[in-house]
ZAMINU-302438 format. One record per residue (C-alpha): residue number from 0; residue in three letters; x, z, y. Coordinates in Angstrom, 2 decimals, padded with zeros to 5 digits. Layout:
<sites>
{num=NUM&residu=Ala&X=X&Z=Z&Y=Y}
...
</sites>
This chain:
<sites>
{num=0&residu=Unk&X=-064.16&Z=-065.73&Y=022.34}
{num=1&residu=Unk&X=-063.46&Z=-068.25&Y=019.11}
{num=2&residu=Unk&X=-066.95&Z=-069.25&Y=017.36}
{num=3&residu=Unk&X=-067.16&Z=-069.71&Y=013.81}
{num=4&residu=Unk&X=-069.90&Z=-072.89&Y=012.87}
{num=5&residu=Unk&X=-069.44&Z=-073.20&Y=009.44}
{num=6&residu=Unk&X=-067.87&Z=-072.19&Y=006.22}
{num=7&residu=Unk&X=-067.55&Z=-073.39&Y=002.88}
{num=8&residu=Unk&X=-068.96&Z=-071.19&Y=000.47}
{num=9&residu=Unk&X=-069.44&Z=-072.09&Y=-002.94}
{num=10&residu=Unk&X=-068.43&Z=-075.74&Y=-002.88}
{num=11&residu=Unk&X=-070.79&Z=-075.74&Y=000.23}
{num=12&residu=Unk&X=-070.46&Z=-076.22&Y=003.42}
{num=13&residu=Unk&X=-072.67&Z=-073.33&Y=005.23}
{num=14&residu=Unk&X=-073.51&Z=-073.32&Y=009.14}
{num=15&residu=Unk&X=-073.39&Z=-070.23&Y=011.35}
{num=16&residu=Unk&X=-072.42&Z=-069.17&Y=014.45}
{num=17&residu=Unk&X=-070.96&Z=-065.93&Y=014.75}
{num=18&residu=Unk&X=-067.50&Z=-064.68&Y=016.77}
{num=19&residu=Unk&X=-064.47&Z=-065.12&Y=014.58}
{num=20&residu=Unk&X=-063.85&Z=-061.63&Y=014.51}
{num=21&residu=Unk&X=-067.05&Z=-060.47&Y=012.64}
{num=22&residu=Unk&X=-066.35&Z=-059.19&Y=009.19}
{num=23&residu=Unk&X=-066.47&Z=-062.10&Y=006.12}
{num=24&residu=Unk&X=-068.76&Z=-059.41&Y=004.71}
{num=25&residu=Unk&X=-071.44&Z=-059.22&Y=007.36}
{num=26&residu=Unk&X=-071.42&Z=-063.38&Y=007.54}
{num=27&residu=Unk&X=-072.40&Z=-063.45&Y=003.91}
{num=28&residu=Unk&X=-074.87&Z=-061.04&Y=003.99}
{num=29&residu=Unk&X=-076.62&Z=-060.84&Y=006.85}
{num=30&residu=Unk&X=-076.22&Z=-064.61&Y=008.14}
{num=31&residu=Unk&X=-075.94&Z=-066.68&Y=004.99}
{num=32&residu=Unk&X=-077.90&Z=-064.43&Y=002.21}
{num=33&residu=Unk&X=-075.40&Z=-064.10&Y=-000.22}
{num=34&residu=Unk&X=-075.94&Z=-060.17&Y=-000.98}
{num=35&residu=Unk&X=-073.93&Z=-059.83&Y=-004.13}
{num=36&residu=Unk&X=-070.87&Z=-058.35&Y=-002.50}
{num=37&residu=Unk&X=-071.55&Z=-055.16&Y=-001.10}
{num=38&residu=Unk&X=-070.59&Z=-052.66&Y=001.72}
{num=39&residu=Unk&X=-068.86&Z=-050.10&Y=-000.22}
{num=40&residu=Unk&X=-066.14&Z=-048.30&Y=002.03}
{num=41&residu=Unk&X=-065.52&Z=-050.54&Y=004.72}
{num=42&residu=Unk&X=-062.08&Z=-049.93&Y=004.73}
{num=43&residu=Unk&X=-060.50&Z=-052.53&Y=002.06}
{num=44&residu=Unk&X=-059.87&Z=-050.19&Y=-000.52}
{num=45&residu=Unk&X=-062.76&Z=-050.14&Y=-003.37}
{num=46&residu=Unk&X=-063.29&Z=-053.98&Y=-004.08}
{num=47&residu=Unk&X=-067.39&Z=-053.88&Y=-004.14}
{num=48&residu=Unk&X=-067.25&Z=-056.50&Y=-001.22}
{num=49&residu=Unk&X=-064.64&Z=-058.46&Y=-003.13}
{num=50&residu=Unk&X=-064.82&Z=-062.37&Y=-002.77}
{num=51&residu=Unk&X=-062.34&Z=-065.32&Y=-003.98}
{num=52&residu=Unk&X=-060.66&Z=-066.95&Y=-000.63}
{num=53&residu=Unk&X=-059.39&Z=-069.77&Y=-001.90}
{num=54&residu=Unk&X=-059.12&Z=-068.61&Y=-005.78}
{num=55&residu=Unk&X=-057.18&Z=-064.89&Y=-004.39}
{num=56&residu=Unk&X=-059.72&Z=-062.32&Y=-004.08}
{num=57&residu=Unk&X=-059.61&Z=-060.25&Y=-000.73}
{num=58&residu=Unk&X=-061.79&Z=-057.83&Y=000.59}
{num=59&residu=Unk&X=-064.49&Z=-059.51&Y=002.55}
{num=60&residu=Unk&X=-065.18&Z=-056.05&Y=004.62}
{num=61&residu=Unk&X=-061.75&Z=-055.99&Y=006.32}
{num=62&residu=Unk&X=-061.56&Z=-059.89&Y=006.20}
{num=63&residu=Unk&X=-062.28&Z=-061.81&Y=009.48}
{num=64&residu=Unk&X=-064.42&Z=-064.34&Y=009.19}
{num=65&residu=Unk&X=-062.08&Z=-066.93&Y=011.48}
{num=66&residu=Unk&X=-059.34&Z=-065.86&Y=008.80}
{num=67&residu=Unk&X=-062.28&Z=-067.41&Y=006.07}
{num=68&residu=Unk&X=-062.37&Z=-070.72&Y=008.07}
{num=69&residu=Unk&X=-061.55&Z=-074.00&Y=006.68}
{num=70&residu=Unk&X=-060.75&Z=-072.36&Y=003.45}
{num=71&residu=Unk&X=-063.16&Z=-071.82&Y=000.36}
{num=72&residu=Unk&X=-064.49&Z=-068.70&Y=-000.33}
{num=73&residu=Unk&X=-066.05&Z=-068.13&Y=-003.65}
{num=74&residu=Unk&X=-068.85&Z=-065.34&Y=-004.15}
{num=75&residu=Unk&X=-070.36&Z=-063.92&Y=-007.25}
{num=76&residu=Unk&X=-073.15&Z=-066.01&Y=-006.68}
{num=77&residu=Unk&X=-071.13&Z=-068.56&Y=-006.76}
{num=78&residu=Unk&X=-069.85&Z=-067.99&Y=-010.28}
{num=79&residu=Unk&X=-072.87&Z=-069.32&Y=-012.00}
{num=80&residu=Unk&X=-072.58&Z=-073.13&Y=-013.04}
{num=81&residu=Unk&X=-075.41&Z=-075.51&Y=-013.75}
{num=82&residu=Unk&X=-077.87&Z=-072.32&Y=-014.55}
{num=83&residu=Unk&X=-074.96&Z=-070.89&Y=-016.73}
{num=84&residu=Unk&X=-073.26&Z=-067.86&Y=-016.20}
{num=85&residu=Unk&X=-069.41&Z=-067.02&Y=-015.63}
{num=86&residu=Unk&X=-068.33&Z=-066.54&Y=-018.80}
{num=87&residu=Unk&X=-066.96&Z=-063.04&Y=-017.07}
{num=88&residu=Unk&X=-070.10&Z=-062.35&Y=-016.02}
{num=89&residu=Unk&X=-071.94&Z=-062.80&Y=-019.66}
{num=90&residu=Unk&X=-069.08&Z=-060.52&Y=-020.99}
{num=91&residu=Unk&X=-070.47&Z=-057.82&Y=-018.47}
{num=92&residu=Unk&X=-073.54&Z=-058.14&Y=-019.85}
{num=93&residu=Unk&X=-072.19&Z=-057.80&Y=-023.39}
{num=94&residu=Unk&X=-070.05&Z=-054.83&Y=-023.05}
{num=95&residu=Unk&X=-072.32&Z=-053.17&Y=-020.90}
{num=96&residu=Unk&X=-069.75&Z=-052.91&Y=-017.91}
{num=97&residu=Unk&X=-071.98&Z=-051.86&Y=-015.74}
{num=98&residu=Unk&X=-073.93&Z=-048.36&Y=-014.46}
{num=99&residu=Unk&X=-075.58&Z=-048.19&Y=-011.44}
{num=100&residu=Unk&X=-073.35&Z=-052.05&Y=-010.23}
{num=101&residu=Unk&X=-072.76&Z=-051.56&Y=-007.01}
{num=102&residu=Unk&X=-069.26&Z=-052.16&Y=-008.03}
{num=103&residu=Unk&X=-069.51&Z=-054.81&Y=-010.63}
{num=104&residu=Unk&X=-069.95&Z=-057.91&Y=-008.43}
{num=105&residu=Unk&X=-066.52&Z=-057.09&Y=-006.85}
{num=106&residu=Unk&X=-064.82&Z=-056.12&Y=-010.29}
{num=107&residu=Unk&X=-066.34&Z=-059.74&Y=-011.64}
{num=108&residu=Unk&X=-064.61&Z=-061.22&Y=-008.73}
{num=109&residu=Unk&X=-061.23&Z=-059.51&Y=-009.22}
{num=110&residu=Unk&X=-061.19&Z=-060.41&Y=-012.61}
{num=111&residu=Unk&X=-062.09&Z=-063.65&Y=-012.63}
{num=112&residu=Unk&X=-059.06&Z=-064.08&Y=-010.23}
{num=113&residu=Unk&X=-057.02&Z=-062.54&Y=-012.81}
{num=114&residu=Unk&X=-058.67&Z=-064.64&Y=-015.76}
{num=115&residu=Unk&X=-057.52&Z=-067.93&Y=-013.87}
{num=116&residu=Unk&X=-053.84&Z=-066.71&Y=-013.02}
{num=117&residu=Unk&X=-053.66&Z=-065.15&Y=-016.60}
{num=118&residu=Unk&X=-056.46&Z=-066.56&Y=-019.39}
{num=119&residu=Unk&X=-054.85&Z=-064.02&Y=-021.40}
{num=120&residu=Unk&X=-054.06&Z=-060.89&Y=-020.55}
{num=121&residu=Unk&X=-053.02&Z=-058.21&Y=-022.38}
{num=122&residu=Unk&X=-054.09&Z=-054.60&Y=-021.67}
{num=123&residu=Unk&X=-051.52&Z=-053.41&Y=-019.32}
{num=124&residu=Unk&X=-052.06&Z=-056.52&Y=-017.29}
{num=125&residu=Unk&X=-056.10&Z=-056.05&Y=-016.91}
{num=126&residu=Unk&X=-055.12&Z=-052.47&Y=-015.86}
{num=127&residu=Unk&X=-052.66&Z=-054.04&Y=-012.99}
{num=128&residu=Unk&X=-054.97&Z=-056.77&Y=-012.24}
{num=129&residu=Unk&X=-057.81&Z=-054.46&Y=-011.57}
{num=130&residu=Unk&X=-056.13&Z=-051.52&Y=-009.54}
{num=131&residu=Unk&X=-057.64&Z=-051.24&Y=-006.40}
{num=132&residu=Unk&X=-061.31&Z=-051.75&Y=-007.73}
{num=133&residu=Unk&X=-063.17&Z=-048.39&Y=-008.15}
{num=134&residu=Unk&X=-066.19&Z=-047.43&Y=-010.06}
{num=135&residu=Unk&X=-067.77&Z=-045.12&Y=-008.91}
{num=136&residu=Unk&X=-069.55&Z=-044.70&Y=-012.28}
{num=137&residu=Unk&X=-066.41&Z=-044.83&Y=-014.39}
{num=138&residu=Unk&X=-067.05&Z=-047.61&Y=-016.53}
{num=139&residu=Unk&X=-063.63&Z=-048.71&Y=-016.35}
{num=140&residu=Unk&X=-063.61&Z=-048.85&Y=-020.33}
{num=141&residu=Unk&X=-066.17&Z=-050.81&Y=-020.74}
{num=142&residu=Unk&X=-065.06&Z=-053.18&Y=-017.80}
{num=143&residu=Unk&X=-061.83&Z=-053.50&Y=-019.12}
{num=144&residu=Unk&X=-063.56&Z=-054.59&Y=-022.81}
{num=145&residu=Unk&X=-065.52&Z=-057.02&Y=-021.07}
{num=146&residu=Unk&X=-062.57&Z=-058.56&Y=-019.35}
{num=147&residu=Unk&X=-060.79&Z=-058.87&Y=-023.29}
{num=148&residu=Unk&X=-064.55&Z=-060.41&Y=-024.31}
{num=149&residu=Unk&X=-063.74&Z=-062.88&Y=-021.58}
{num=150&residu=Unk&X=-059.96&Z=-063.88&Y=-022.39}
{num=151&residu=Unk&X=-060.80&Z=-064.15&Y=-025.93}
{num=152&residu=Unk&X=-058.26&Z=-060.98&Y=-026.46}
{num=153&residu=Unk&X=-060.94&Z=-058.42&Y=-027.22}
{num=154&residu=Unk&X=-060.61&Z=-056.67&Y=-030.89}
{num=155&residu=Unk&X=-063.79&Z=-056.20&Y=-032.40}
{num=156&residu=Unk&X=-066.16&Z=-053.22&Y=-030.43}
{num=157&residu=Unk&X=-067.26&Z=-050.96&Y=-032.51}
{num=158&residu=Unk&X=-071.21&Z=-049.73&Y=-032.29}
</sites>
């Protein structure tokens, strides 16, 4: 049985010990105490456990840990710089992308993936670059606005 010792996690390198098969999603959570990502369907398909693996975003729930290993994995709560938020994650706030966010730290993740392989993106592309994250809550409007607020691409909201 492979061990996994350590991981780097948001420009950090991390120690655990855990077998190689354990879920990326269970490793952040439970070993290491980064909860933003969350247990959602288990199978890969909603994007609430959504992390970057080397700037791509995966789902950590389906994602082996030894698969993680030696690469960099990014979290939401790695997102914040120097006490400053994404600027993703301050267009959230602004558009008011978020209900009940269970799903919003995995929909920050995708699209930050999608704002550094396309700073901007028109509306079709947010669409494409977001299928495969669901919201439970259907916000999907508002998360699309706050991914325009983002790229700089938003027209002005109206009140």
């Amino acid at each position: 049985m492979t061990r996994v010792t350590a991981l780097n996690v948001n420009g950090k390198k991390m120690t655990t010990d855990v077998d190689s098969t354990t879920s990326l999603l269970s490793v952040l959570r439970n070993d290491l105490n980064l909860t933003g990502g969350k247990y959602g369907c288990g199978e890969g398909q909603c994007g609430a456990c959504a992390v970057l693996l080397d700037g791509q975003p995966i789902r950590s729930c389906t994602t082996q840990v030894g698969r993680a290993a030696g690469k960099e994995i990014t979290t939401i709560e790695g997102l914040e710089k120097d006490g400053r938020l994404h600027p993703l994650q301050e267009a959230f706030i602004k558009a008011d992308a978020m209900q009940c966010a269970y799903c919003t730290s995995g929909m920050i993740m995708s699209g930050a993936a999608l704002l550094a392989k396309t700073p901007r993106p028109n509306r079709a592309e947010i669409i494409n670059g977001m299928n495969g994250n669901i919201c439970r809550c259907g916000t999907y409007q508002r998360i699309i606005n706050a991914i325009e607020i983002a790229s700089g691409t938003a027209k002005e909201m109206s009140k």
